[in-house]
C-alpha positions in Angstrom: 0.3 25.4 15.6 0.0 22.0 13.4 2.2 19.7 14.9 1.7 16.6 13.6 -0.6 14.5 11.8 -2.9 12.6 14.1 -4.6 10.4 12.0 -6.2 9.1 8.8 -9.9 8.6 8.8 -12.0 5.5 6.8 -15.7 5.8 6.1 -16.9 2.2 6.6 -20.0 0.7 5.5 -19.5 -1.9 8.0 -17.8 -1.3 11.2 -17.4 -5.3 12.6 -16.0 -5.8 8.5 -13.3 -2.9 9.3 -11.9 -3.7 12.5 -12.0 -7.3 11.1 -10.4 -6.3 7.9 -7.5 -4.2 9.5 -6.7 -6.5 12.4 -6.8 -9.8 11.2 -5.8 -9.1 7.0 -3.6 -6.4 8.1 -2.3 -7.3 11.2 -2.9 -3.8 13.3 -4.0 -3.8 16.6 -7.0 -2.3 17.8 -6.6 0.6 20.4 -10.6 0.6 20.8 -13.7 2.1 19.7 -15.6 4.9 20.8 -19.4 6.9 19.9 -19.2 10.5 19.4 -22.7 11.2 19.4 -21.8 15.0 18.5 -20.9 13.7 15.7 -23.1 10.8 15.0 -20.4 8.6 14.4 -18.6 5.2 15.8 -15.2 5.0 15.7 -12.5 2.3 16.1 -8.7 3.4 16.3 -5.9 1.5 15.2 -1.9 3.0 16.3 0.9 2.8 13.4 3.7 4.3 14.6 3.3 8.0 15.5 -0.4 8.1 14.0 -3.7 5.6 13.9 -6.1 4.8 11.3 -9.5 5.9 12.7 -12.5 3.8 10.9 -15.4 5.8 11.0 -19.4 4.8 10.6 -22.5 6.3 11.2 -24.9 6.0 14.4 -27.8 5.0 13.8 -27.6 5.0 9.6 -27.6 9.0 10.4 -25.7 12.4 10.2 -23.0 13.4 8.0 -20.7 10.1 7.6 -23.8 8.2 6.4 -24.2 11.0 4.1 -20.5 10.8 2.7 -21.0 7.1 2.3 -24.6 7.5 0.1 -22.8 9.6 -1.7 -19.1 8.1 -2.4 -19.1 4.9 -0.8 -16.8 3.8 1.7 -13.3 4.9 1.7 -10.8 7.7 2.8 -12.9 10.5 4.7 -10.4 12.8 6.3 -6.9 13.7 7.1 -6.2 14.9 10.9 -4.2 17.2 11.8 -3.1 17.6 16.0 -3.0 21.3 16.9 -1.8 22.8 20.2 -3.8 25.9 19.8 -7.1 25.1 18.1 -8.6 28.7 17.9 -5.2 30.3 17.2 -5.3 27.6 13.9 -8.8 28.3 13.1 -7.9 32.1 13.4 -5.0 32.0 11.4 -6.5 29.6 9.0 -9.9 32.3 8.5 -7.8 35.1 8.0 -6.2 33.2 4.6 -9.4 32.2 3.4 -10.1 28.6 4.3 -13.9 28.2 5.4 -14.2 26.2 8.3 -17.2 23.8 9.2 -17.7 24.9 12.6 -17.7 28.9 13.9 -16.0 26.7 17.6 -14.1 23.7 18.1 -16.4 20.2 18.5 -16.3 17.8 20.9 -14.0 14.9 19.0 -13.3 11.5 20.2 -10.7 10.9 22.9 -11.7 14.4 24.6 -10.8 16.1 21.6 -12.1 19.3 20.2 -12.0 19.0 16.8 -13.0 21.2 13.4 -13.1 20.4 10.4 -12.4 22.7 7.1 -14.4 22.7 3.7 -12.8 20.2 1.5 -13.5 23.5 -0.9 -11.0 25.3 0.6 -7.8 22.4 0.2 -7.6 21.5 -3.0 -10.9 18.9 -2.4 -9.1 17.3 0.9 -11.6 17.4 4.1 -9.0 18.4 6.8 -9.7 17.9 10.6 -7.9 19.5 13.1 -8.1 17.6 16.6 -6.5 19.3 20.6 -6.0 17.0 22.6 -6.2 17.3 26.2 -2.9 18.5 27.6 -2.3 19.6 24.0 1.8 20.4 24.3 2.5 16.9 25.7 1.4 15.0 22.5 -1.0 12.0 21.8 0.6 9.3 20.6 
């Protein structure tokens, strides 16, 4: 089951100009950054109450957020969802229609496994949904 949303994800053509941007213009506090090469992405994270902001940007000038940002430019990527059952949601989520990125969850940053769902299928929204380790206790 959806049980919250986990965060809000920014393609970046600049990752250094991001953190920059959000820490010092906006004030927030960076929780840190991660690579998911899975993904082929770097990632910095920063907390606002109940949720983060998650800055996204291609490894190596490759894979699909590079893609995205050829494409549209930098700007808002994805909306995360946290899940406590991932293949119950992707299961339940099939069965009414939506067409889903992956067949099985990803490996996500922060030990999460993670899939993502056609923008296609929501109204033109890409929608991630993220378990968390010890999904049940929450991330926050």
């Amino acid at each position: 089951m959806i049980t919250r949303l986990d965060h809000i994800a920014v393609a970046v053509d600049d990752l250094t100009e991001g953190i920059r941007r959000f820490a010092e213009d906006f004030g927030l506090t960076l929780e840190g950054q991660e690579d998911v090469p899975s993904a082929v992405t770097s990632t910095a994270f920063f907390p606002i109450e109940g949720t983060r902001i998650e800055l996204i940007h291609p490894l190596g000038g490759q894979g699909p957020v590079q893609k995205y940002l050829d494409k549209r430019g930098g700007g808002l990527h994805h909306v995360c969802f946290e899940t406590d059952d991932i293949e119950a949601d992707m299961a339940r989520l099939k069965e009414k229609g939506y067409r889903l990125l992956s067949d099985q969850p990803q490996p996500g940053a922060h030990g999460t496994r993670v899939v993502f769902i056609h923008p296609k299928s929501t109204g033109g929204i890409l929608i991630e949904l993220a378990e968390h380790p010890h999904a049940g206790e929450g991330h926050r």
